[in-house]
N, C-alpha and C positions, 0 to 999 in steps of 0.2 A: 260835500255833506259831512256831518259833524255828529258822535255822539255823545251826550253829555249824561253821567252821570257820576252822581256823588261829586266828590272835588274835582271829578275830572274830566276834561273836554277832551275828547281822541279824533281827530280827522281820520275817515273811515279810508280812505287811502293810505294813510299811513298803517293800519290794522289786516289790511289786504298784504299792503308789502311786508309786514311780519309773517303771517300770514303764507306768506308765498316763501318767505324765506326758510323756515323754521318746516323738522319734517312731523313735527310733532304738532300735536290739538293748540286749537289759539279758539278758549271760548270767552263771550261777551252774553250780557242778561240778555234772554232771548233763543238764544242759540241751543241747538238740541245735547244733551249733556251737560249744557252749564250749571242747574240746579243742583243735581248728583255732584259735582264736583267742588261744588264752592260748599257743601256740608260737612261739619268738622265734628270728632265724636262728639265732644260736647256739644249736641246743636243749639243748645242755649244761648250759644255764644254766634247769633247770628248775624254774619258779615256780607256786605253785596261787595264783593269786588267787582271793579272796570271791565278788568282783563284775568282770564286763569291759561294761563299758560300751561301746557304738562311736554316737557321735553326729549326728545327721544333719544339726545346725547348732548353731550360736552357742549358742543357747536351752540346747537338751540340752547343752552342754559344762557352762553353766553348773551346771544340774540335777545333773547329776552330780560336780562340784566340791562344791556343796551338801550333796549325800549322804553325801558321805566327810566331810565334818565333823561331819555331825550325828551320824554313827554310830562316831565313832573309827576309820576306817581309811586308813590311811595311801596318798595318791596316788602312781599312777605313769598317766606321759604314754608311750602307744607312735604313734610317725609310722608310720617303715619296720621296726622292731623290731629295725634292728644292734648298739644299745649293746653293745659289748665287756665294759660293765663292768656289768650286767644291769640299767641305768637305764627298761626299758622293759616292766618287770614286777615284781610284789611277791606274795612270801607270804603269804597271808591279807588284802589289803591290796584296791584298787578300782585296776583298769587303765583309763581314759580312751583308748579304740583309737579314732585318729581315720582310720582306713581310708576311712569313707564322707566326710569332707573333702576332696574330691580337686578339684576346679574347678580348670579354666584359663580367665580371661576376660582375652584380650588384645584392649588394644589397638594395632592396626596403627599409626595417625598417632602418638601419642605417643611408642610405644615403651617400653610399659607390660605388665604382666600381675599382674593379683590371684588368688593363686594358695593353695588351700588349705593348712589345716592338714599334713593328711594324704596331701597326694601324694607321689607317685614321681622320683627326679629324671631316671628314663628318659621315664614318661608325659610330665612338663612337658616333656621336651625336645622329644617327639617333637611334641607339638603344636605348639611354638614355631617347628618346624621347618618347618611347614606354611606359615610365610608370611616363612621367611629371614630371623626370629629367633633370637638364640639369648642365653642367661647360664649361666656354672659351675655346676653342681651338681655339687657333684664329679667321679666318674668312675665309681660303681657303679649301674646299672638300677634294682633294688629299696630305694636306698638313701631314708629318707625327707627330703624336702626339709626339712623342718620341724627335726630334729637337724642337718644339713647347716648349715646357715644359721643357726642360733642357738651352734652351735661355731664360726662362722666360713667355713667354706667354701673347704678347698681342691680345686682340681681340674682340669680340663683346660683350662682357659683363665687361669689366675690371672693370670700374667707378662703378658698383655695388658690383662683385663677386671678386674685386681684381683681378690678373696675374693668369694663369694657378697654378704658385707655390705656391701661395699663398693657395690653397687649394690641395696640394701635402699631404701624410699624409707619404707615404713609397715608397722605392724604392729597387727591387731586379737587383744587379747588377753583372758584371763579372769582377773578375778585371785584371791586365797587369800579373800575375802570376796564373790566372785557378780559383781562389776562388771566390765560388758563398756568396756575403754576402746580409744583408739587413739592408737599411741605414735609420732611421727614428729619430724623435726626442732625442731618447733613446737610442736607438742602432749607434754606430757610429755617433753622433749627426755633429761634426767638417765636416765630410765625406756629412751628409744630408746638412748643410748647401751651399757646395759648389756645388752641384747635383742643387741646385735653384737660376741658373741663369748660371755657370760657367762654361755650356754645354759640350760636349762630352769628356772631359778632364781625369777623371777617372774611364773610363772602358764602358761598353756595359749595358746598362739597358734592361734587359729582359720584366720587369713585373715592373707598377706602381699601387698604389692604391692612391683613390683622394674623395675629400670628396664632393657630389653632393649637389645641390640646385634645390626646386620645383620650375618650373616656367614652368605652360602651355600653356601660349600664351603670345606673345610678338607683338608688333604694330613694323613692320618692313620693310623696302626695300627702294628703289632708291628714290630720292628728286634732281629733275636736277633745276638748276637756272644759268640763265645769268651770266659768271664770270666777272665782273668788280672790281677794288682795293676795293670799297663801300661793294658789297656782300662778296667779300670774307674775308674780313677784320670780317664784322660783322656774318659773321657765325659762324667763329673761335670764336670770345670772344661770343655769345648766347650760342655754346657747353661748351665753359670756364663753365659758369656761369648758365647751365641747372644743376635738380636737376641727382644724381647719377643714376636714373632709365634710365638716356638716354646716349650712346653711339653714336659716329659719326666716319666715317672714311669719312676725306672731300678731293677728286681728283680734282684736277683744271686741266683739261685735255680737247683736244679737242672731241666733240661731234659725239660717236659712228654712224653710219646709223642703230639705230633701226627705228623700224616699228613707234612705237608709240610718234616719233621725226617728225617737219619736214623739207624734206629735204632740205630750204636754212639753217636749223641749222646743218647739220652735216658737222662736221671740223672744226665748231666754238667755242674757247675756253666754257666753262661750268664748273659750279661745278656739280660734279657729284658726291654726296654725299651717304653715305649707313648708315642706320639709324637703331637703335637697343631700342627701349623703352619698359621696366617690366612694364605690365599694361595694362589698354583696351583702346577701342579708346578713350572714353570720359578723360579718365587721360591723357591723353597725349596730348590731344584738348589743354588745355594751355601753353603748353609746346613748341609744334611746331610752335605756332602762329608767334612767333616773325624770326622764318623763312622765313615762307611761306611770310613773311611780305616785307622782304627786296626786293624781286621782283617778278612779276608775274612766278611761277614756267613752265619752260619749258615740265614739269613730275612729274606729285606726283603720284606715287606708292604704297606709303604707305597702307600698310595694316594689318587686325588680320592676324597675323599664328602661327602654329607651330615654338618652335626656331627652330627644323629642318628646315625651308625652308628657313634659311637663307643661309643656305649651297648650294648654288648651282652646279653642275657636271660642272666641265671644260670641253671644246670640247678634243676629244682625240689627235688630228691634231695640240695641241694647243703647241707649244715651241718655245716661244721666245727670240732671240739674245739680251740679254739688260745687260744691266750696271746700277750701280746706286748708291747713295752716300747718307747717311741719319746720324740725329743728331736730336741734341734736340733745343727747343728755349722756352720763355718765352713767346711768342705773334707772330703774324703778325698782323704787323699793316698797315695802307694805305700804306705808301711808299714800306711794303715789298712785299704787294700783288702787287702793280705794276710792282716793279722789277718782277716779277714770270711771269706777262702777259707777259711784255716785252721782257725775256729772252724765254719763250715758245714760243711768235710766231718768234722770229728771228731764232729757233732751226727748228723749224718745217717747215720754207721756203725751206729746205735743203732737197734734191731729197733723200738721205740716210734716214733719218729720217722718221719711221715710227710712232713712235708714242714719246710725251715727255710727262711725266707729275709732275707735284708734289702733293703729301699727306701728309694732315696734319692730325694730330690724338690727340684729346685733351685728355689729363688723367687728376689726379688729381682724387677726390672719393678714393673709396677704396684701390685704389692703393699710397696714397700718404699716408694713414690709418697705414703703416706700418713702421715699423723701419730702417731706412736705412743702416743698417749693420744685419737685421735681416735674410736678406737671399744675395747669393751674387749678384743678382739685385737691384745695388745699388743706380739707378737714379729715386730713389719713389718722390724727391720733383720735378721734372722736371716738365711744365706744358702744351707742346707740344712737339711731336714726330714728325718727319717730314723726309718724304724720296723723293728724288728726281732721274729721272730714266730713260732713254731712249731706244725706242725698236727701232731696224736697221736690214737690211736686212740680212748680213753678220759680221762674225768675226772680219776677220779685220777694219771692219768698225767703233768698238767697242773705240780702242785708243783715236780714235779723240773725243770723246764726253764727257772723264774724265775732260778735263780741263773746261769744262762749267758745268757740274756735279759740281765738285769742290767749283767751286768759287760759284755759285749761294747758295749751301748748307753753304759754310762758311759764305756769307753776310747775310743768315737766321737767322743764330744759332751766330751770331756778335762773332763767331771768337771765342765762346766755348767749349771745347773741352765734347766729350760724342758720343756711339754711342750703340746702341744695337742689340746683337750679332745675331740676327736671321736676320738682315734686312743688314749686314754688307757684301758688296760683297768682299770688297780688304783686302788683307789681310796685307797692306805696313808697312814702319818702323815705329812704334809706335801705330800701329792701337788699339793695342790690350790695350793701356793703354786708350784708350778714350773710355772702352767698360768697363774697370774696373778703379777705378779710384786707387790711392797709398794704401790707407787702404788692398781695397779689394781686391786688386792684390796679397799683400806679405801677407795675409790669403789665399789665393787662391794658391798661392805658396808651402805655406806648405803643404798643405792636399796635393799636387800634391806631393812633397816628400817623402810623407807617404805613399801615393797608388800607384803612377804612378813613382816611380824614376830615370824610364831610358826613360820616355816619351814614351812609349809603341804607347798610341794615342796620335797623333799630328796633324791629320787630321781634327783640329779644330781650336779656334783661340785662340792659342796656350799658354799656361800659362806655364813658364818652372819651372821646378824643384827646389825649395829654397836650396841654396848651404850647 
């Protein structure tokens, strides 16, 4: 007996013997869990995979790496299931859900943790937290550390603790032929270097280990202010030019209806800033001054916590239809901030349009500390990151809002090219070189020749094989 769907024909013995081999879930359309599983946040982006595999270790990755070769079906790796760009599911094809990967084994003396394929970068946190550890994984709960880290890794610590990669020590991987190897300084050095930044490109990571940092409280949370060109101009260069202990993810977005807003400000453009300082309140007293300075804050939030509590739970309900286009720039200055009001409230006049924003994210710090061929995240002198993003009711509704997406991101970043690959939804002609740039692409090339020859995984952004 034979099941066919999409590209692919699976002889249902052959699915048995998976199956039987593997000690982890093997679901097909039909099967109880399979719906739940093959669902990626953005459900927009909906895919019927063949086969979803979710593995319980090493072994079973393997196993199932093996399957999709023997049977023609094209791989997709899912961690936390964010990809934008739908990297974490495939039509007819075999999903590798490493969900049940989820381990934290820290060690306290060293200041270490071996941390699965498949976790959370809230879970890791929160455990880490447990003994007044901490390292960046980005800045979203569900997001999966696994994609996190293998784009590079920015996020609420960067400017102090560098990128996720940046404190990567090893990596246990699978590769496009069954071999489980381990890729670190030493071991496969060429292989490690492209694992830090050059994401899903060669092979399945199982098991990372990473080198932690003390830090039991951090002055942390929301800082809303009035968005006018003035504020937003000078927030951005105050973050420029704060010392490395302080982190900013700054949204010029219109104003949520929380509670502690009021409500003639909700729907009114805002910076809606999320703030991250190593340190207590009184160190930091100087530091936010010249913030809090620019206008009377709509919301200060700011508080001691835990860096757990930066993590907060997304609602479950939460999947939003968006699109979005991101680059790097050297500044916004007035004229750019206005362009941004300006194109935001004309976006948002628009009965589709539920929500537009833009994010800008100073780096610099520790992340610029680094060598820029020293891992393949290669945009360390960059000195803002900037994504711009639209949420809409419907799919189709989606097309229409690239072209303003577009342009607004090109007049940011004046038409230079750069983009990074966790935040990159399209995957168009060329994308991939503004994500690497010549150097790092044709080193990125090779190791993919070496590991990945027949491009096994492509379900990324995609770096093809050096001839």
């Amino acid at each position: 007996m034979t099941s066919t769907h999409g590209s692919a024909t699976l002889d249902r013995e052959r699915l048995r013997g998976l199956a039987e081999t593997v000690t982890g879930e093997v679901l097909t359309p039909g099967t109880d869990g399979y719906d739940d599983a093959r669902h990626v946040f953005f459900r927009h982006l909906d895919q019927t995979p063949a086969v979803i595999v979710q593995p319980r270790d090493t072994d079973d990755t393997a196993a199932a790496v093996a399957f999709a070769q023997a049977n023609g079906l094209e791989i997709a790796v899912r961690g936390g299931g964010h990809s934008g760009a739908a990297h974490s599911t495939v039509e007819g094809g075999l999903v590798i859900d490493l969900r049940h990967l989820d381990s934290v084994e820290i060690d306290i003396d060293n200041r270490t943790a071996r941390v699965g394929g498949g976790a959370t970068a809230g879970a890791v946190t929160v455990a880490l937290a447990e003994h007044g550890l901490v390292l960046g994984f980005g800045d979203t709960d569900s997001v999966g550390v696994g994609g996190i880290t293998l784009g590079g890794g920015v996020g609420f610590l960067s400017r102090l603790h560098g990128l996720t990669i940046d404190n990567l020590l090893a990596v246990e991987l699978v590769t496009a032929d069954g071999r489980v190897v381990v890729a670190d300084a030493d071991q496969h050095p060429d292989l490690f270097w492209a694992l830090r930044g050059g994401g899903g490109n060669f092979g399945v990571v199982t098991r990372f280990t990473f080198r932690l940092h003390r830090v039991e409280q951090v002055l942390g949370g929301m800082l809303i202010l009035p968005a006018t060109a003035d504020t937003i101009a000078g927030f951005v260069r105050h973050a420029q030019e704060a010392p490395d202990e302080l982190t900013c993810i700054v949204n010029v977005m219109p104003a949520p209806p929380m509670p502690f807003l009021e409500p003639a400000q909700h729907g009114q453009l805002v910076i809606f800033a999320l703030l991250t300082f190593v340190g207590t309140a009184a160190e930091a007293e100087p530091v936010l001054a010249p913030f809090r300075a620019l206008a009377p804050p709509l919301a200060d939030l700011l508080q001691e916590m835990p860096y757990a509590g930066m993590f907060q739970p997304e609602p479950d309900d939460y999947h939003p239809v968006a699109a979005g286009r991101n680059g790097y720039a050297d500044d916004v200055d007035g004229a750019g901030a206005q362009l941004v009001l300006d194109t935001l409230t004309a976006q948002l006049a628009k009965p589709e349009v539920q929500m537009a924003v833009v994010q800008l994210r100073p780096l610099g710090g520790a992340i610029a500390r680094v060598r820029t061929d020293a891992t393949a995240y290669a945009h360390r002198q960059r000195a803002l990151m900037l994504n711009v993003a639209a949420i809409v009711s419907r799919a189709d509704e989606l097309e229409a809002q690239l072209p303003w997406l577009e342009t607004l991101k090109a007049a940011l970043c004046d038409g230079t090219p750069g983009g990074y690959a966790n935040f990159v939804y399209d995957d168009g002609p060329g994308r991939i070189h503004d994500i690497y740039p010549p150097d790092t692409y044709t080193r990125l090339a090779q190791v993919k020749a070496q590991w990945d020859p027949d491009n096994t995984f492509h379900r990324n952004h995609t770096v093809l094989p050096a001839v």
